[in-house]
Steps between C-alpha positions, in 0.01 A plus 500: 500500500648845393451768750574869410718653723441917569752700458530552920526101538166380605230334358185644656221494319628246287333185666143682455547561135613101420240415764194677283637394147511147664139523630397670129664269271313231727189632418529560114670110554169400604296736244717306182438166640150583521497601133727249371299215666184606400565567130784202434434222745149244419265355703734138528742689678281588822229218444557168620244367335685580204788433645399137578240396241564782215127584525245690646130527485506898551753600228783387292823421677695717185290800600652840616455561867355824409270350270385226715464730860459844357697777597361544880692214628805667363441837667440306824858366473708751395337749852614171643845492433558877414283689745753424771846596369301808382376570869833455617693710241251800558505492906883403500429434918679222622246338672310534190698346316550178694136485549505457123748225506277304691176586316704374183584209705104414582443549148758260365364216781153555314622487224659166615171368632335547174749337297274302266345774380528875329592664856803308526649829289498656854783292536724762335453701840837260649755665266346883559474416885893387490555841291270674752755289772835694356296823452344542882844397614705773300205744625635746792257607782540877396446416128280762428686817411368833458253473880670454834302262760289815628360528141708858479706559158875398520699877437810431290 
């Protein structure tokens, strides 16, 4: 990792900046997944009934995901996995932050209880939770600049 060093040696400020691109680039992560998986991947990829018999009485296993569920089930997953890192990125609070590690966390273990079906997706919530991991942990307590903790503006 490649930290930028000021020109009077520290690195304040620094940690915040990698900690909110790290919390963004998790969310449009989970935005192009969304996307990707809705528009590339078919319905034998999250159906086990395709996946064990290669039919279905409801559709045909070579059909779109977005063409089989609609678009609503899409929406529904991308808040999922996005809506979080986005949360986190805006607030840029600690606490907030590590609260949305372990919301990604409860959202990956659905996403492991429904693993025979569409919903297993949510599964893609592990990797952004480990990002989230590094992220909250680069996070410093005072990370917001610009307010001090009374809520008074920071004179330069």
């Amino acid at each position: 990792m490649i930290v930028a060093i000021r020109i009077d040696g520290s690195t304040k400020g620094y940690a915040a900046v990698v900690s909110r691109a790290m919390w963004w680039a998790s969310a449009v992560a989970a935005l192009a997944f969304t996307v990707w998986v809705g528009t590339s991947w078919s319905m034998t990829d999250v159906s086990l009934s395709c996946s064990k018999i290669g039919e279905s009485r409801f559709f045909q296993c070579d059909d779109r995901i977005v063409h089989v569920l609609g678009v609503w089930p899409l929406v529904g997953v991308g808040l999922l996995l996005a809506a979080p890192p986005a949360v986190a990125a805006l607030s840029m609070r600690k606490w907030v932050s590590w609260l949305v590690v372990a919301v990604l966390v409860v959202v990956s273990i659905a996403g492991l209880v429904n693993w025979t079906g569409y919903w297993r997706l949510l599964l893609f919530a592990l990797p952004l939770a480990v990002l989230g991991l590094v992220a909250a942990s680069l996070q410093q307590e005072g990370s917001r600049t610009g307010t001090l903790r009374d809520g008074s503006a920071e004179v330069a």
